[in-house]
NUTOR-535971 format. One record per residue: y, x, z negated of N, C-alpha, C in turn. Coordinates in steps of 0.001 Angstrom, whole numbers, padded with zeros to 6 digits, always signed. Layout:
<nodes>
YXZYXZYXZ...
</nodes>
This chain:
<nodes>
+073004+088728-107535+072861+090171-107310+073398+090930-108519+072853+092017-108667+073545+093002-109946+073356+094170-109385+073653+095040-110353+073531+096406-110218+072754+097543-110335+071989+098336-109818+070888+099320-110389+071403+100923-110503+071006+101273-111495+071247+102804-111275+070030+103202-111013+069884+104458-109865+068531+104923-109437+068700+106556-108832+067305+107042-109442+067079+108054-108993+066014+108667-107728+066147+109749-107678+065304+110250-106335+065354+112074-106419+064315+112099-105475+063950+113279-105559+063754+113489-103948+064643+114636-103362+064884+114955-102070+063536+116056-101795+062885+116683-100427+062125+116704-099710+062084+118397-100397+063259+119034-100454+063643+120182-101264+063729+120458-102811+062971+119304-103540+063542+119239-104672+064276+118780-105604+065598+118496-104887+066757+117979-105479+067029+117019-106027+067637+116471-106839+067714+115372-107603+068962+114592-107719+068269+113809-106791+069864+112779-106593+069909+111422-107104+071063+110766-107558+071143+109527-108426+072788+108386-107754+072203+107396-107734+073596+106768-107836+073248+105350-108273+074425+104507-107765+074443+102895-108147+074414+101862-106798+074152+101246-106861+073278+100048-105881+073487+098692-106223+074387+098054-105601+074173+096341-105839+073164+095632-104742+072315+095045-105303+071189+094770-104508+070463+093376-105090+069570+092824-104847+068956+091472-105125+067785+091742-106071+067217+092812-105839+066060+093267-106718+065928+094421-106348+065079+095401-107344+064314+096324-107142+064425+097056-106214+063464+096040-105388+062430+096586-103875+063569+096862-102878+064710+096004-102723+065697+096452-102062+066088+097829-102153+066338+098166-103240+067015+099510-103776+065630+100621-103657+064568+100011-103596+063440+100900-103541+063701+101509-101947+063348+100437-101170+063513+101028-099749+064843+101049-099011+066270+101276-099706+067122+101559-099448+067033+103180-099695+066631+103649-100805+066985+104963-100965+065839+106125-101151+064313+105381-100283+063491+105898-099610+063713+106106-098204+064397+105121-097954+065043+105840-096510+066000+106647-096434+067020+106661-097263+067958+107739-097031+067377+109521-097521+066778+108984-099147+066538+110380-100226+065151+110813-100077+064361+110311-100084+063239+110102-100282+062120+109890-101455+061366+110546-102719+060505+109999-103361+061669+109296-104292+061417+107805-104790+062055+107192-106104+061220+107668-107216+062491+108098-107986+061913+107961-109639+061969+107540-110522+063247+107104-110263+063641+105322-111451+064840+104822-110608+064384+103469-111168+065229+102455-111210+065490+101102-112252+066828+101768-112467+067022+100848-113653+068220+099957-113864+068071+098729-113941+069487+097463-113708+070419+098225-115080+071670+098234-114271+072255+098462-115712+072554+097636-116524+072935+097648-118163+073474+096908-119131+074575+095844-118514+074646+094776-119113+075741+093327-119073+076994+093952-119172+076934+094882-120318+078563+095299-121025+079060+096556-119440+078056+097211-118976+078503+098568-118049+078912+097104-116901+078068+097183-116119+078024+096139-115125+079444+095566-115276+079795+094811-116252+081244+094034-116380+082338+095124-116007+082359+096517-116922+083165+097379-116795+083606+097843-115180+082024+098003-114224+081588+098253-112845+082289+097393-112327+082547+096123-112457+083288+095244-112107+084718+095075-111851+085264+095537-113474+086454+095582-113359+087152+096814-112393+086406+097803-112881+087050+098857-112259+086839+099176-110693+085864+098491-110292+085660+098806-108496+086750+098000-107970+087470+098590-107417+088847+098152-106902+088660+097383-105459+089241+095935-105069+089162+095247-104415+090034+095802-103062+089284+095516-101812+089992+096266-100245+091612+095321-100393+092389+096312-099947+093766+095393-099813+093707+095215-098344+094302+094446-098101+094985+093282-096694+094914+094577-095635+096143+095746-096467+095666+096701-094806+095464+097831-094686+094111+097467-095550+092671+098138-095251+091795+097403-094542+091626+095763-094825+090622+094913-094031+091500+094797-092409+092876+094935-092199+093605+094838-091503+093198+096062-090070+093088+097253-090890+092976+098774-089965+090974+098424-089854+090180+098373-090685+089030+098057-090287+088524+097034-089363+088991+095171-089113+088339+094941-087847+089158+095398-087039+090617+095845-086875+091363+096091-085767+090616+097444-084638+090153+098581-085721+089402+099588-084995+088347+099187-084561+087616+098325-085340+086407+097895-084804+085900+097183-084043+087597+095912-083158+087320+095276-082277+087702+096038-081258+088611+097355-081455+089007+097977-080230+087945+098816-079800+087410+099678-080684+086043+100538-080236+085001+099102-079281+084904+098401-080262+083953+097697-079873+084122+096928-077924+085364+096972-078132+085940+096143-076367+085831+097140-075566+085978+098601-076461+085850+099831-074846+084613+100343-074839+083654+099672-075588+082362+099493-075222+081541+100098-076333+082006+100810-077111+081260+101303-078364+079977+100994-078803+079026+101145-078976+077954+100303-080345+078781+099611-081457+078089+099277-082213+078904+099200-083558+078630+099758-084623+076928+100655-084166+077096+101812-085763+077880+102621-085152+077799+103039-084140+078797+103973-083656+080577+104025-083597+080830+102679-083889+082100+102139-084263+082004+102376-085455+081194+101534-086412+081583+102394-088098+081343+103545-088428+080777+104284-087359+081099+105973-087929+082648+106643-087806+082912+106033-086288+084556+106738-085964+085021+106297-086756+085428+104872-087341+086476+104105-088062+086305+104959-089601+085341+105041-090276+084905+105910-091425+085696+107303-091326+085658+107669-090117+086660+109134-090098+087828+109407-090845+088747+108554-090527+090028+108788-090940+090633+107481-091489+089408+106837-092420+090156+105606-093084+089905+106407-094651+090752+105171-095580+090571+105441-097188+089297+105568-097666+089352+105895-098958+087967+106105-099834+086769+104399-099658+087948+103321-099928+086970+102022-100336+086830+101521-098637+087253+101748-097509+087171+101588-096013+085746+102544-095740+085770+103544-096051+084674+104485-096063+083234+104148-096615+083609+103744-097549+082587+103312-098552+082141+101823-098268+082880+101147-097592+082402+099589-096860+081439+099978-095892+082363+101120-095053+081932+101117-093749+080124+101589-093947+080055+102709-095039+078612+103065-094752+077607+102210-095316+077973+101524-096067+077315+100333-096775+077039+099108-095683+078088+098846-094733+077297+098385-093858+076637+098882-092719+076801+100197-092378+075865+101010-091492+074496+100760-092008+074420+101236-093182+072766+100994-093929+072438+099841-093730+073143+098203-094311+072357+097099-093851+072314+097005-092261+073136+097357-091804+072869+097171-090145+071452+098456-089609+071224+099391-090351+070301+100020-089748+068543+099291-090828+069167+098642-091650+068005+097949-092150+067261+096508-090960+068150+095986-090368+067910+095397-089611+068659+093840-089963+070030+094145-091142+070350+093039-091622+071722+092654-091001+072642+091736-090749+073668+091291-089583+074825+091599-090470+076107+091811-089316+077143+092228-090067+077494+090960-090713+077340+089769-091032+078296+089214-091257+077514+088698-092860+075930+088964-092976+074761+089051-094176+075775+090225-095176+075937+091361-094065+076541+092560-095306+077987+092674-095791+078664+091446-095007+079811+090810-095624+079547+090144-096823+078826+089419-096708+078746+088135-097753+078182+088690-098962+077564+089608-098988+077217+090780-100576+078336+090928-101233+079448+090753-100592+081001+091513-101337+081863+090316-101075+081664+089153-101924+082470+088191-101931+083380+088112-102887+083919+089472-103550+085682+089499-103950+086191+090387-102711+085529+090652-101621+086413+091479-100953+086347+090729-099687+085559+089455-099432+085546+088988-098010+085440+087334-098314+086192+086451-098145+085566+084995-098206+084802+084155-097714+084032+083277-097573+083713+082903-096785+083659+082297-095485+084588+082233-095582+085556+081822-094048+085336+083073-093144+085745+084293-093585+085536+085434-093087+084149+085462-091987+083192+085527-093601+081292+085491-092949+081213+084206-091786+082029+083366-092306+081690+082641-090649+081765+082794-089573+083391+083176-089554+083767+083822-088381+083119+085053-087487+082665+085342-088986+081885+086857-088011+080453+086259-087821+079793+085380-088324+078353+084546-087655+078627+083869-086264+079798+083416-086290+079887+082552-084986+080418+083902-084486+080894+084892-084239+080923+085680-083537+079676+086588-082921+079360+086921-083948+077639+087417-083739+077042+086326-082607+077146+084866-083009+075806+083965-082103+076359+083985-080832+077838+083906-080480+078498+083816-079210+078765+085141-078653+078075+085986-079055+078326+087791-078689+079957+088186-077759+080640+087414-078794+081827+087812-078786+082653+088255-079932+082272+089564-080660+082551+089643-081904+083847+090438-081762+083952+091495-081251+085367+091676-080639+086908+090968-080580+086521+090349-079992+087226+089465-079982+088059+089049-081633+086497+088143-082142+086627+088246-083544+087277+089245-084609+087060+090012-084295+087354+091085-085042+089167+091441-085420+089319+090833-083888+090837+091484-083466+091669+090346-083995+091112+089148-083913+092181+088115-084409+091721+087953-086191+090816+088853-086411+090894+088625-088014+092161+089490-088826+091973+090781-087710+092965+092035-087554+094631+091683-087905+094855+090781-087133+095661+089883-086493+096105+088763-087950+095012+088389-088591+095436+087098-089677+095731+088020-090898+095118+089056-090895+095197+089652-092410+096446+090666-091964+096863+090796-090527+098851+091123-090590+099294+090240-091148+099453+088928-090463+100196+087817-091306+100001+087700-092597+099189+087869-093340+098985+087554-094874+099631+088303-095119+099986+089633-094855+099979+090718-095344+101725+090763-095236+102172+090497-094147+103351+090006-093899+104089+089017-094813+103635+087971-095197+104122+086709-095645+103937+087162-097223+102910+087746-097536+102821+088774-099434+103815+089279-099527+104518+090480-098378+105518+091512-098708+106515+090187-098998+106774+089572-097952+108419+088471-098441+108127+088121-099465+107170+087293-099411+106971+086822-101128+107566+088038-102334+107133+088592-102311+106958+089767-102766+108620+090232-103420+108906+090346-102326+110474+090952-101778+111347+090219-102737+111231+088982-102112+112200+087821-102828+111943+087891-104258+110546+087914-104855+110894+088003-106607+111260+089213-107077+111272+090343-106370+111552+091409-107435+112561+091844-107879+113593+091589-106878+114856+091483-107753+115061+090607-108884+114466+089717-108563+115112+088477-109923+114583+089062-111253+112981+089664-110831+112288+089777-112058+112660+090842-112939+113373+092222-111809+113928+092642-112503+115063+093195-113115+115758+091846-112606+117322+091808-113357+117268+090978-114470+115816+089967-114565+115916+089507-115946+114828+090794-116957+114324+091026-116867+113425+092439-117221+114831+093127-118378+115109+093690-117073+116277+094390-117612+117500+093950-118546+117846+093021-118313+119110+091957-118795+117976+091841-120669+116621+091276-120675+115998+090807-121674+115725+092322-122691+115755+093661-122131+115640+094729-122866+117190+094963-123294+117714+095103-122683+119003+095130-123152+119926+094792-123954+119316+093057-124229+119571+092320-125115+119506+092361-126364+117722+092631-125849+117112+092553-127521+117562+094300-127887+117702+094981-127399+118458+096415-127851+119267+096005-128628+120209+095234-128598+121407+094979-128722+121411+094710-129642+120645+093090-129722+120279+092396-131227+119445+093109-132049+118939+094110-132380+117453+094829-133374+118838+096109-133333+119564+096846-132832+120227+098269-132889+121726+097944-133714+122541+097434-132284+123817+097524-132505+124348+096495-133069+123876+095641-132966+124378+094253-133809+124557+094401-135036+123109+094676-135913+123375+094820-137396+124622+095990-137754+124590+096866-137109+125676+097868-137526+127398+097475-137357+127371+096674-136285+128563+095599-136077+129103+094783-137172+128040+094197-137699+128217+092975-138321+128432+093435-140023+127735+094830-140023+127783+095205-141781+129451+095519-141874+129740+095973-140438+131034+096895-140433+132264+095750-140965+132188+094523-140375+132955+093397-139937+132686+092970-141785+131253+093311-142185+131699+092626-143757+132292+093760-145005+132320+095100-144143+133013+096009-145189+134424+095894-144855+135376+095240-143870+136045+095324-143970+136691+093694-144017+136106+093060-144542+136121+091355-145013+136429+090709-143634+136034+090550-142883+135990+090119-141477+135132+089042-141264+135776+087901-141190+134572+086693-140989+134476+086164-139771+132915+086125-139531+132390+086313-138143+132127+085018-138247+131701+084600-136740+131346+083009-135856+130002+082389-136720+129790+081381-136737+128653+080805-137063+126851+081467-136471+127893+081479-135158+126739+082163-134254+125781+083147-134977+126839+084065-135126+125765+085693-135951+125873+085471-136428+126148+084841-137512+125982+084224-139148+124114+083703-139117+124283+082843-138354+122835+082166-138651+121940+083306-137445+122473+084126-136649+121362+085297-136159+121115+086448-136738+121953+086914-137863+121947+088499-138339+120707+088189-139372+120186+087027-140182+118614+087092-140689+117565+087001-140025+117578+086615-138358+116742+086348-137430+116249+087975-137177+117843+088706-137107+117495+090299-136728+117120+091061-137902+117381+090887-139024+116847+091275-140236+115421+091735-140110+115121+090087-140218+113877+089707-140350+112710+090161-138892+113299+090273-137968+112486+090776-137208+112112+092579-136689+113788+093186-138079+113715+094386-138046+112505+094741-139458+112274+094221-140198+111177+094205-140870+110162+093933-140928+109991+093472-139770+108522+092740-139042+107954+093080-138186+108752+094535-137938+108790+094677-136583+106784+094864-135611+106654+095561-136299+104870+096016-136250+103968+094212-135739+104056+093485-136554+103828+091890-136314+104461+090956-135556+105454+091581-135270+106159+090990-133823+106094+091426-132858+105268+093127-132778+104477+093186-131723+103486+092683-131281+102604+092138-132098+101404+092051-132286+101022+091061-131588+102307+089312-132303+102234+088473-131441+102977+087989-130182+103900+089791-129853+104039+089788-128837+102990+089756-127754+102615+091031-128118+101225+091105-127046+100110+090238-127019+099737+089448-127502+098955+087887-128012+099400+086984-127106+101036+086945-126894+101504+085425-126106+101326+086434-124397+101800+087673-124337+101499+088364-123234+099871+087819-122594+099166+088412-123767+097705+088387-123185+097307+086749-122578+098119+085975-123766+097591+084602-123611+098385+083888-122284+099639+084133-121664+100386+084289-120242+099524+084529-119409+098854+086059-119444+097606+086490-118142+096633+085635-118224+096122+085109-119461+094999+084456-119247+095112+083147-118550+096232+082320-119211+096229+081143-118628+097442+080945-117321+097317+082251-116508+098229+082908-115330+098365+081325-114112+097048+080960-114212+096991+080363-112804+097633+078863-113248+097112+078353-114289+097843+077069-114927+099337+077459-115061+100137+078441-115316+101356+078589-115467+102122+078617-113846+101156+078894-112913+101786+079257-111613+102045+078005-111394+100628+077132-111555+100574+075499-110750+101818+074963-111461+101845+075044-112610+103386+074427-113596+104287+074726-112572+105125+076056-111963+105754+076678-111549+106083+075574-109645+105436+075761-109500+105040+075531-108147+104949+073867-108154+104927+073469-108720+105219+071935-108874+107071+071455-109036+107346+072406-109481+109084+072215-108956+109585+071921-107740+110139+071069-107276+110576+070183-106015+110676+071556-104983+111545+072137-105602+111714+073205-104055+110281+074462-103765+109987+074399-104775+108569+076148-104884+107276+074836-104435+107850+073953-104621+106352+073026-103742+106231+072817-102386+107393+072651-102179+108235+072430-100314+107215+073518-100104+108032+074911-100198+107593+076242-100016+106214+076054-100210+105584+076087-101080+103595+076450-101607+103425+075684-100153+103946+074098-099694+102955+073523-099308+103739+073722-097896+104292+074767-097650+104170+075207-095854+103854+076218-095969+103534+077170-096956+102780+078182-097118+101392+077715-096595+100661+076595-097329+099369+076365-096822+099098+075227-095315+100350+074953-095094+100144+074465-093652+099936+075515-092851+100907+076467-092710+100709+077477-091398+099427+078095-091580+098790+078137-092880+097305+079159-093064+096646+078655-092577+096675+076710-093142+095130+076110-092496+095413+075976-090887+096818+075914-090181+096764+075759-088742+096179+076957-087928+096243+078318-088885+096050+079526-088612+094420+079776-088984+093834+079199-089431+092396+079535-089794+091581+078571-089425+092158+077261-088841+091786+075963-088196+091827+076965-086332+092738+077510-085868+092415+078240-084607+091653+079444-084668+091648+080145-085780+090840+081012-085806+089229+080909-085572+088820+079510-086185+087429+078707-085780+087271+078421-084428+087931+077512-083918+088248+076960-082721+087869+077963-081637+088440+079323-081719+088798+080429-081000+087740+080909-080798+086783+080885-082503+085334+081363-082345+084497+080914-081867+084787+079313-081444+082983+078614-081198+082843+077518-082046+083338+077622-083182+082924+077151-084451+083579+075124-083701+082787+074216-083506+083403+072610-083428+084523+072419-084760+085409+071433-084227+086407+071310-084633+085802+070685-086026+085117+069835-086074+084384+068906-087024+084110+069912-088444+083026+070718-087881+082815+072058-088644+084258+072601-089097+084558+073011-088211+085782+074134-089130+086789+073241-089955+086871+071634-089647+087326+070918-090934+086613+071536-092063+085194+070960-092082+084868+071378-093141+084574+072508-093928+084648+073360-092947+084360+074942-093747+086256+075068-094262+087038+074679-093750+088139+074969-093961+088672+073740-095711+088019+073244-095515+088535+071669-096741+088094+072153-098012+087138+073444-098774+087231+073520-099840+087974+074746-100220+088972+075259-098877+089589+076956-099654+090983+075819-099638+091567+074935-099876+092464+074432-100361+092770+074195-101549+093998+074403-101963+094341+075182-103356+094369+073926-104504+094179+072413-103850+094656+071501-104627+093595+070499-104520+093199+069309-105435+092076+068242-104895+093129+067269-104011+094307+066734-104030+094549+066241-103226+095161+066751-101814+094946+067997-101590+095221+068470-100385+093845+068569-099687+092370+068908-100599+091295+068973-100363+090845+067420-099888+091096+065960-100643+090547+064548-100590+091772+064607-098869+092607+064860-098581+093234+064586-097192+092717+065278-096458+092432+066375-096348+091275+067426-095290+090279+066894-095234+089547+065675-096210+088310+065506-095943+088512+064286-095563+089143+063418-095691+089727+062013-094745+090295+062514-093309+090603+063289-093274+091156+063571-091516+089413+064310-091071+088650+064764-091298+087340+065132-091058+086549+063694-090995+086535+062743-091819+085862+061794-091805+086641+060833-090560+087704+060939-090038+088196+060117-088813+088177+060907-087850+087977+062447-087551+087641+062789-086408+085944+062707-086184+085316+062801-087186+083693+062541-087049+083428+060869-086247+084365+060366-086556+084366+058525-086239+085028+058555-084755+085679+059484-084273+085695+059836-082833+087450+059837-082880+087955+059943-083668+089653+059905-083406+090350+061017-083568+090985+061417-082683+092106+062417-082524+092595+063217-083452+092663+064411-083234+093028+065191-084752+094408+064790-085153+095153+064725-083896+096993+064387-084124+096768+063295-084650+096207+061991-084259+095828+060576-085087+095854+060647-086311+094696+061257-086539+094238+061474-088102+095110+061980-088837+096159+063146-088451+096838+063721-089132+097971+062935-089992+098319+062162-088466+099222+060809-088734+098982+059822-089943+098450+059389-089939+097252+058519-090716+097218+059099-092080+096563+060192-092634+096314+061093-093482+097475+062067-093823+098713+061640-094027+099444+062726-094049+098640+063572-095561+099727+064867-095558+099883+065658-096903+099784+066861-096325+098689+067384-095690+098536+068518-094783+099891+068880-093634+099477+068509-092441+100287+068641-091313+101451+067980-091174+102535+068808-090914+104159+067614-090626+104181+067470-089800+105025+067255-089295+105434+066271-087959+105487+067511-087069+106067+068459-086965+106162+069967-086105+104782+070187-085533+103715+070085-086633+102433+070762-086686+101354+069487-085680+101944+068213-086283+100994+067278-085376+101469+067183-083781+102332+067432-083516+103109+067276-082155+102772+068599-081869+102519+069943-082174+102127+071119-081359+100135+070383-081189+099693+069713-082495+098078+069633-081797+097983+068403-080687+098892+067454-080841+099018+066516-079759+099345+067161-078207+099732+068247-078640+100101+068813-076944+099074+069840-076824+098496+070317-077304+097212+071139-077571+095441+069673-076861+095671+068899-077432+094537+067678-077321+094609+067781-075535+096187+067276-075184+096491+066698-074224+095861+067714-072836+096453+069066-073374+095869+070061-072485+095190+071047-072372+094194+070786-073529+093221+071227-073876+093198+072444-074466+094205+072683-074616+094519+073956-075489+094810+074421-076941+093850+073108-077521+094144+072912-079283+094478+074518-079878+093655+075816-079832+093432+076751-080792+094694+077296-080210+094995+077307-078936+095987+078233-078740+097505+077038-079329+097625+076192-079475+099052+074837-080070+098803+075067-081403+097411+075089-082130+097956+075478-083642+098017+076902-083611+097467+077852-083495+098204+079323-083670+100168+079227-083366+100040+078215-082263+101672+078671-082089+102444+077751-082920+102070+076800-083841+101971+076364-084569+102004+076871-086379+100961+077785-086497+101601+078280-087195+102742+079573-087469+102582+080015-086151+103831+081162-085792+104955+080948-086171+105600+079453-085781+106732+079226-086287+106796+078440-087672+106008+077731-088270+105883+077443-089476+105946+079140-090746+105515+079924-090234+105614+080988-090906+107087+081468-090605+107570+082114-089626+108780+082113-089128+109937+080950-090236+109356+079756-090155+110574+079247-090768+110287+079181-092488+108833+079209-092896+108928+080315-094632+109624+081601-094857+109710+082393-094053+110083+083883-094136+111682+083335-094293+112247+082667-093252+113549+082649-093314+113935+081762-094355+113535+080878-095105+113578+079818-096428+113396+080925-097381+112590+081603-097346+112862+082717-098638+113223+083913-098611+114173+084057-097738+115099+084871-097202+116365+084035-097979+116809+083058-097558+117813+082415-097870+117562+081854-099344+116258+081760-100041+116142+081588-101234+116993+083128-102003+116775+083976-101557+116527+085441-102463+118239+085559-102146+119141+084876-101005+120315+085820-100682+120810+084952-101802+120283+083606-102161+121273+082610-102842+121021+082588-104529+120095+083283-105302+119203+083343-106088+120333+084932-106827+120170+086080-105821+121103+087138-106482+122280+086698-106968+123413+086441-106132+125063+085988-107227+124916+084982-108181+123776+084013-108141+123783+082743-108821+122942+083393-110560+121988+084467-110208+121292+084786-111199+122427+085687-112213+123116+086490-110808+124302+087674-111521+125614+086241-112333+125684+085317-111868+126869+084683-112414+125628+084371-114059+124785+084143-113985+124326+082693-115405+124617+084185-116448+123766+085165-116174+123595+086713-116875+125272+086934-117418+126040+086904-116418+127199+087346-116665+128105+086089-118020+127809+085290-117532+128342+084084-118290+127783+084393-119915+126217+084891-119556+125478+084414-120703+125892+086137-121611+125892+086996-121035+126656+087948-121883+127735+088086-122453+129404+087607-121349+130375+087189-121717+130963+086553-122993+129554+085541-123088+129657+084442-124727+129363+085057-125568+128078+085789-125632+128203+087163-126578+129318+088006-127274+129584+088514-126066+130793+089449-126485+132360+088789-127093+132278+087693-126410+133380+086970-126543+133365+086741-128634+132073+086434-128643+131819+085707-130154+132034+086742-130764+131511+088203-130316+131726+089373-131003+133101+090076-131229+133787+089720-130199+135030+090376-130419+136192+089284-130876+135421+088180-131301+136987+087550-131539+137457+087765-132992+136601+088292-133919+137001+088176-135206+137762+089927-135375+137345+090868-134355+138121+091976-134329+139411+091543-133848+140045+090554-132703+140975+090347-132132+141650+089843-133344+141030+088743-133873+142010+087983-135143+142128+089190-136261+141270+090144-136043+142408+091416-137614+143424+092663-136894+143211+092524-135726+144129+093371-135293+145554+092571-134626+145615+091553-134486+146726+090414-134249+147163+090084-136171+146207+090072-136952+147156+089850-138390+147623+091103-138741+147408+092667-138317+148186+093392-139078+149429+092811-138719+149944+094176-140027+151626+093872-140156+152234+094866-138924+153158+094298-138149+153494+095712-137669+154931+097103-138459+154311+097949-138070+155293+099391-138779+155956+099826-137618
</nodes>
């Protein structure tokens, strides 16, 4: 799909124009013959605009998709239509909620399904999503659907803020601590150190071999921006390889990988809930996994429940995915038939016990970060002031 810019000419005259992501043409032809009426051009825009269109159309956050199915499964349960649901919900939501909503009014009055005019906007909906809302559509229980999507994108949205929470202090007490520094070293240092040699004062090895580092980078300064912003740019680019580095550390892996247990137990009932066979929602669920060997174990526990064995079995069998908490809530789920409702509660407390792990990460992370900072300034100053201590201990006293 790409983009068209197109014009029209209203019944009065008027001359109206906008932009259209569409499959071809003819789409955009009888999209905006039904709304405007005569077309007078249509034209795909340029590679270079299009990219720009891209960057800048801003992606729905968590709770915006959060307030949209939530209204829309509640209108929809007290009996609503559902163009008539995306008109109320359009009332009093944001600009990009607004702008979803009428975009799918139009494919729904084209005669195309909500879950078709999802899947057009796949940075703003995944595919997991469009399923859920297909198997909701075929089992005309979309409601329903709606409310427990309502429902998953709280939790995400929930489990982001902690995340969230827990780094920003750190990030920016080193932020801060790293401006401060380099203030220190490029400003006050050199003026320290000229002072200490006008008055024959011999300083530590330390600033001995750093006062040409600061020299030299006070004369450079323009080119040490340059490949500042270079290793910056080259950080964002290669963002996601630096995370996986990150996250491979014994404890941020613990964490990543009950982060993605409680999701898949949580999007494994979310199927279940819909209709969707267990078999299936293995597999629709086995390629949004973040790793190939978390993906090759999702697809070995799929290949032994297809062979007729027990999901708790398989799990057993196949570890990497599910722990021991998680297989013993679906073993009591099997037993009484209540799989979707044992992993939802399942992942309730698996989330529950992330929130409180990085809770207790962040309380233990502040004094430990404030002691290294403190230490690591201390040596500083210490180096700095000892050669003032040794000339004011040799005067003579009067």
């Amino acid at each position: 799909m790409r983009v068209y810019r197109w014009q029209a000419r209203q019944r009065n005259g008027k001359i109206v124009s906008g932009r259209m992501k569409a499959a071809d043409p003819k789409e955009v032809a009888l999209h905006v013959q039904a709304r405007y009426g005569y077309v007078t051009s249509i034209k795909p825009v340029r590679n270079f605009e299009q990219l720009w269109l891209n960057q800048t159309a801003g992606a729905l956050k968590l709770q915006e998709k959060e307030f949209l199915f939530r209204q829309l499964g509640l209108l929809l349960e007290s009996g609503v239509q559902i163009l008539r649901a995306l008109d109320l919900v359009t009332i009093q939501a944001s600009a990009p909620v607004v702008q979803l909503g009428k975009a799918i009014h139009q494919d729904l009055e084209r005669g195309q399904s909500f879950s078709f005019s999802l899947s057009k906007r796949p940075r703003d909906f995944s595919p997991l999503v469009v399923k859920l809302i297909e198997a909701g559509e075929i089992s005309g229980n979309l409601a329903f659907l709606f409310l427990q999507l309502a429902q998953y994108y709280q939790r995400e949205k929930e489990v982001k803020k902690t995340v969230v929470t827990a780094c920003l202090y750190p990030t920016l007490v080193i932020l801060l601590t790293a401006f401060t520094v380099g203030y220190f070293l490029v400003q006050v240092l050199p003026v320290i150190l000229e002072l200490y040699s006008v008055l024959d004062v011999e300083t530590t090895g330390f600033f001995q071999t750093l006062l040409p580092l600061v020299e030299g980078s006070r004369e450079n300064f323009y080119l040490l921006t340059v490949v500042l912003f270079m290793l910056v740019g080259f950080a964002y680019h290669k963002r996601s390889a630096l995370q996986n580095l990150f996250l491979e550390l014994p404890y941020f892996r613990r964490l990543y990988h009950g982060l993605w247990e409680a999701r898949y137990c949580r999007i494994l009932s979310l199927l279940l809930e819909s209709g969707i066979p267990l078999v299936q929602g293995l597999q629709i669920l086995t390629p949004l996994l973040p790793s190939q060997a978390l993906r090759s174990v999702s697809l070995a526990i799929n290949k032994a429940v297809v062979q007729g064995m027990p999901l708790s079995k398989a799990a057993n069998i196949h570890a990497g995915i599910f722990g021991q908490l998680s297989t013993e809530f679906i073993s009591l789920g099997e037993e009484n038939g209540g799989l979707a409702a044992m992993l939802k509660e399942a992942a309730d407390i698996l989330e529950a016990e992330l929130t409180l792990k990085l809770k207790r990460l962040k309380i233990l992370l502040e004094p430990l970060l404030l002691l290294v900072l403190t230490l690591f300034l201390g040596g500083i100053l210490y180096s700095l002031m000892t050669p003032i201590y040794g000339l004011m201990t040799g005067l003579p006293d009067y």
